[in-house]
Every structure is written in structure tokens, then in C-alpha cells.
KELUM-499844 format. One record per residue (C-alpha): x, y, z. Coordinates in steps of 0.02 Angstrom, whole numbers, plus 32768, in hexadecimal, padded with zeros to 4 digits. Layout:
KELUM-499844
<site <X Y Z>>
...
This chain:
KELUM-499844
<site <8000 8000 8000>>
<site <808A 8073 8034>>
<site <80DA 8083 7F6C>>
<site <8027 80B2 7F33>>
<site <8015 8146 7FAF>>
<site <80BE 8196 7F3E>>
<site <808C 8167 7EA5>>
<site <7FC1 817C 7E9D>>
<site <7FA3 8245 7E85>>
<site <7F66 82AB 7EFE>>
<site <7F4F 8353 7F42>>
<site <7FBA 8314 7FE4>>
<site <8053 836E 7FF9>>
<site <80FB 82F0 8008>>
<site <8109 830F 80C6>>
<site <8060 82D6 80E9>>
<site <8082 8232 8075>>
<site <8128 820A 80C6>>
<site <80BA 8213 8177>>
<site <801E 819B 8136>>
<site <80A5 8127 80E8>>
<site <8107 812A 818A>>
<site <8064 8114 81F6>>
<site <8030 8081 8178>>
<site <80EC 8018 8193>>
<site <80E2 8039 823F>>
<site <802C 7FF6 8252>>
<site <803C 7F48 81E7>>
<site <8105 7F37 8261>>
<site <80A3 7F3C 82E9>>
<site <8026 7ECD 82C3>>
<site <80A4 7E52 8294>>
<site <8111 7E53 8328>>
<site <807B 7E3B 83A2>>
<site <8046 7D9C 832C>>
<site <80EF 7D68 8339>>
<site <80F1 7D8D 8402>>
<site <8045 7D4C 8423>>
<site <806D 7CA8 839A>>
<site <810F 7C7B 83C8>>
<site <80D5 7C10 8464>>
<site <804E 7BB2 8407>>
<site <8068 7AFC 841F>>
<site <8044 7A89 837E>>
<site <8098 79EA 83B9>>
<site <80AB 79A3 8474>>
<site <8107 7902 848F>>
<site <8111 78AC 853C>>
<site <81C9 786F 8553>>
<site <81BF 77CD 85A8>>
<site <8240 77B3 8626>>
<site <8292 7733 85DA>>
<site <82C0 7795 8559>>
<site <82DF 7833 85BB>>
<site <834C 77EA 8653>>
<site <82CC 77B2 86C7>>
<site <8278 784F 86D6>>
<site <81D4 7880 8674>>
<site <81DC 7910 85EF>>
<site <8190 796C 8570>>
<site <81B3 7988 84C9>>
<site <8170 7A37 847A>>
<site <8164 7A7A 83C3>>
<site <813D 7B1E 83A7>>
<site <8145 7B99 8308>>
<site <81AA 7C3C 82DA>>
<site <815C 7CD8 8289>>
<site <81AC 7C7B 81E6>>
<site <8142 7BC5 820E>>
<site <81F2 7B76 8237>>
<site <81CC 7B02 82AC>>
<site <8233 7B13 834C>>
<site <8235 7A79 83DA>>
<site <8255 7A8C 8488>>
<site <8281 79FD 84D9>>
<site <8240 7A0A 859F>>
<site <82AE 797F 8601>>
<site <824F 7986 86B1>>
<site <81A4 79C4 868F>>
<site <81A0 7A0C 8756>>
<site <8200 7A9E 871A>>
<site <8164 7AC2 86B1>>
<site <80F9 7B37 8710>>
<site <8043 7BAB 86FD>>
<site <807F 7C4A 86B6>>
<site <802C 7CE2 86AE>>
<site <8058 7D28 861C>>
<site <7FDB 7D42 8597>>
<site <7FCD 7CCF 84F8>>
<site <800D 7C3B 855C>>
<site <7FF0 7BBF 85DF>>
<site <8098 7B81 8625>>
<site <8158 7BC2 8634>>
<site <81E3 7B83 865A>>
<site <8214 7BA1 870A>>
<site <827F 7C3C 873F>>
<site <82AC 7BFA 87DE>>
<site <82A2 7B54 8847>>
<site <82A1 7B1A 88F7>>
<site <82A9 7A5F 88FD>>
<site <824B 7A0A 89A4>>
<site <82C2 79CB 8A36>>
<site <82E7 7916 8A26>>
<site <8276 78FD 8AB9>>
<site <81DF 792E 8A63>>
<site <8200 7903 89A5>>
<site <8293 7893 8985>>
<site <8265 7860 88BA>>
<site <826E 7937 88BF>>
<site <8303 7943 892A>>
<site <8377 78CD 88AE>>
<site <8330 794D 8814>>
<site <83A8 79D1 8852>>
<site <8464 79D3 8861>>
<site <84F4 7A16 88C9>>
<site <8517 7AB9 88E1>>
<site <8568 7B16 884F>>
<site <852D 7A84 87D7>>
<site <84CE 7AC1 872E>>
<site <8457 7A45 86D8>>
<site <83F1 7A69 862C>>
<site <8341 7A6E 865C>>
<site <830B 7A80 85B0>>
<site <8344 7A98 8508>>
<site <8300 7AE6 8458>>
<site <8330 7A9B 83A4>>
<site <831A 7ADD 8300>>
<site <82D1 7A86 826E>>
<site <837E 7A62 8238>>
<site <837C 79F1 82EE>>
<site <8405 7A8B 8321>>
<site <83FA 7AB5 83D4>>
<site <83DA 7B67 83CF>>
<site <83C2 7BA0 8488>>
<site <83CF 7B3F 853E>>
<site <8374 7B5C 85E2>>
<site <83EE 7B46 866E>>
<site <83DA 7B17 8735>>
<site <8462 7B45 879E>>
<site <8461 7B08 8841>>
<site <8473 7B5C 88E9>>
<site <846B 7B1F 899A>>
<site <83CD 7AD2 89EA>>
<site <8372 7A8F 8941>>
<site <8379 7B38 88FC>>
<site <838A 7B4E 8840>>
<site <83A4 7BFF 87C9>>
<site <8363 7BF0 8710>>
<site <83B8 7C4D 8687>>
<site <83AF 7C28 85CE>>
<site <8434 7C26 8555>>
<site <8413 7C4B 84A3>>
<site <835A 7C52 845A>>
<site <830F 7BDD 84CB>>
<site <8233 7BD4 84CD>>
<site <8204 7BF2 8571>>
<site <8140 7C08 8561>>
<site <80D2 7B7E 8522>>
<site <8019 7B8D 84F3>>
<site <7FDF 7AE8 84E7>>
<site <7F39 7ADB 84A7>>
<site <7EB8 7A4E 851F>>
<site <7EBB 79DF 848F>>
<site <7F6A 79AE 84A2>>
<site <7F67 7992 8552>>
């Protein structure tokens, strides 16, 4: 649209053109970045991952899409680091932080964490390629505590639709 308001006569002068074609860009960029934002988290594809093939520990298996329809999968190794989020356009996240039971109360929870100083990939995101393209990372402090930090272009935010569940 924005070539024909240059080339289409009219009794606009050029400075009020360059301001409708600017207003026009800006309106269809925005648009697309909050399809993108609000998109990006859609879940197509959930897999359980059985814990025999996910070192005795249950996971989940996640494929969502890019702005582009590349299909990016995010491979969840210990679906309790899944949490409610409450961000909008999506149901769970991957966990920020973590505080593990004492072995008193939970000891299956208690071996999930490690010592102190330890990191341990929580989750990971492929490319269609199979590339890993981004890593969600536990580090371990005293007491069952855990930090989360991602390292590349990891998906943190899932919205997985009832019918997968």
C-alpha cells in the first residue's frame, strides 16, 4: 500500500505522504510482532518422554512454531520444572527458580537436585535442522535451591492447547 500513496496523484503535499506511509509500516510491524509474541508459544506437538528413554525421570517433548512456521522443539527433561505461568497467550513456563523438598519430606524430589555449585540442563530447544539452539540451565545452591538462566534462544512459555493434554 505504502508505494501507491507516492505514486497515485493527489492534492497531498510530500510531507503529509511520507507521514501516512510511515503511520501505515509502523501499523502492519506492529501487528506482526504481537502475532509473533502472542504465536510463538503455541504448542502444535506434545510428546510424553517416557523414562526409559529420558533417564528414569518423566519428560515432555514440545514443538512450537517461529513467525517463519519453522518448527522449533523444546525438549523438557523433568516436567516439575514446568509450572502455571501468568503470562498471557500461554499456560506453562519454565521455572525461574526452584526449591527442592528436604529429603525428609520428598526423597524421589530430593535426588532431582544436585550439589552445590552443580549446573544441570533442565531443558533444551532444537531447530528443524535437530541444532540445539538455546539451553535452560539449573544451578544449584545450598538446601535444594536451584537459579534458572537460559543460554541462547531457549522457549520458555508453552500454550498447550486441552486437546493435547
Amino acid at each position: 500500500m505504502t508505494p501507491f500513496i507516492f505514486i497515485v496523484e493527489s492534492s497531498l503535499p510530500l510531507p503529509a505522504r511520507i507521514v501516512l506511509a510511515a503511520t501505515a509500516l509502523s501499523t502492519s510491524s506492529i501487528s506482526t510482532a504481537l502475532v509473533g509474541w502472542a504465536g510463538a508459544s503455541y504448542v502444535v506437538d506434545l510428546r510424553r518422554l517416557s523414562p526409559a528413554e529420558n533417564g528414569n525421570i518423566e519428560g515432555i517433548e514440545m514443538t512450537t512454531l517461529t513467525l517463519t512456521l519453522k518448527r522449533l522443539v523444546t525438549r523438557v527433561y523433568d516436567a516439575d520444572f514446568l509450572v502455571e505461568t501468568k503470562r498471557p497467550f500461554a499456560k506453562w513456563e519454565l521455572v525461574q527458580s526452584v526449591l527442592l523438598p528436604p529429603p525428609t519430606e520428598d526423597a524421589v524430589m530430593t535426588v532431582k537436585g544436585g550439589p552445590p555449585g552443580e549446573e544441570e540442563t533442565i531443558a533444551e530447544t532444537f531447530n528443524a535442522a535437530g541444532k540445539i539452539v538455546g539451553r535452560w540451565i539449573v544451578k544449584w545452591e545450598n538446601d535444594g535451591a536451584g537459579t534458572c538462566r537460559g543460554i541462547g534462544k531457549v522457549v520458555r512459555y508453552f500454550n498447550v492447547h486441552e486437546e493435547l493434554l
